[in-house]
C-alpha positions as CSV (number, residue, x, y, z in Angstrom):
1,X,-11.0,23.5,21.5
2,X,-8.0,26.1,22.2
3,X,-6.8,24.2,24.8
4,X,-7.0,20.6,23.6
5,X,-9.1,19.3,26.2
6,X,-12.4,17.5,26.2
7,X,-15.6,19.5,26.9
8,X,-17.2,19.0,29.4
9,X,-20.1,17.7,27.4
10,X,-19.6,15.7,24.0
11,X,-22.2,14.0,21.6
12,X,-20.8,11.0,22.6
13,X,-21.9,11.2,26.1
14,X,-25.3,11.3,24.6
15,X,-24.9,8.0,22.3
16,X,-26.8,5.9,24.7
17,X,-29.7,8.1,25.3
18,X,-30.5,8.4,21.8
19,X,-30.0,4.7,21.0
20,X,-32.2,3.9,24.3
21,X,-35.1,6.2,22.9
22,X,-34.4,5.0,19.1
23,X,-34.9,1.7,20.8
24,X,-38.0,2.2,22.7
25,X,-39.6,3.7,19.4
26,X,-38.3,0.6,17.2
27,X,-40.2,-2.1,19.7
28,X,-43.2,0.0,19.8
29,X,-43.2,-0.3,16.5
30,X,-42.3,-3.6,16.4
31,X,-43.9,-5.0,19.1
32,X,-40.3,-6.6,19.7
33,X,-37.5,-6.2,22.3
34,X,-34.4,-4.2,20.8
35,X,-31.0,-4.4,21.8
36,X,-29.8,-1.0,22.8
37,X,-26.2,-1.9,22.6
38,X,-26.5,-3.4,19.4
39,X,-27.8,-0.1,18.4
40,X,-24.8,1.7,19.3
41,X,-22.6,-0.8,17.7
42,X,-24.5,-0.3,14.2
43,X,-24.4,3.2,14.7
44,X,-20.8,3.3,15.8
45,X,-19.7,1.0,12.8
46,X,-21.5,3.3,10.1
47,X,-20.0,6.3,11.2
48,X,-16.4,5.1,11.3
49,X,-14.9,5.1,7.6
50,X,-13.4,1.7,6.3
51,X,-9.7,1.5,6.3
């Protein structure tokens, strides 16, 4: 953080790996096919505020 720089590890990094597990528990659930990406994209859109 001092520096300015990126870590070398960020929660974004991990953003697909969650929504690719949150997706495999959904369609067991389910029973249907769930679109990762689609996913991210909800996730992404909530956590950015409205301008």
């Amino acid at each position: 953080m001092r520096t300015g720089q990126e870590p070398e590890t960020n929660a974004r990094d991990n953003l697909r790996s969650l929504a690719a597990v949150l997706a495999c528990a959904r369609s067991t659930e389910t029973g249907e096919v769930v679109d990762v990406e689609a996913l991210v994209a909800m996730a992404t859109a909530e956590s950015i505020p409205p301008r």
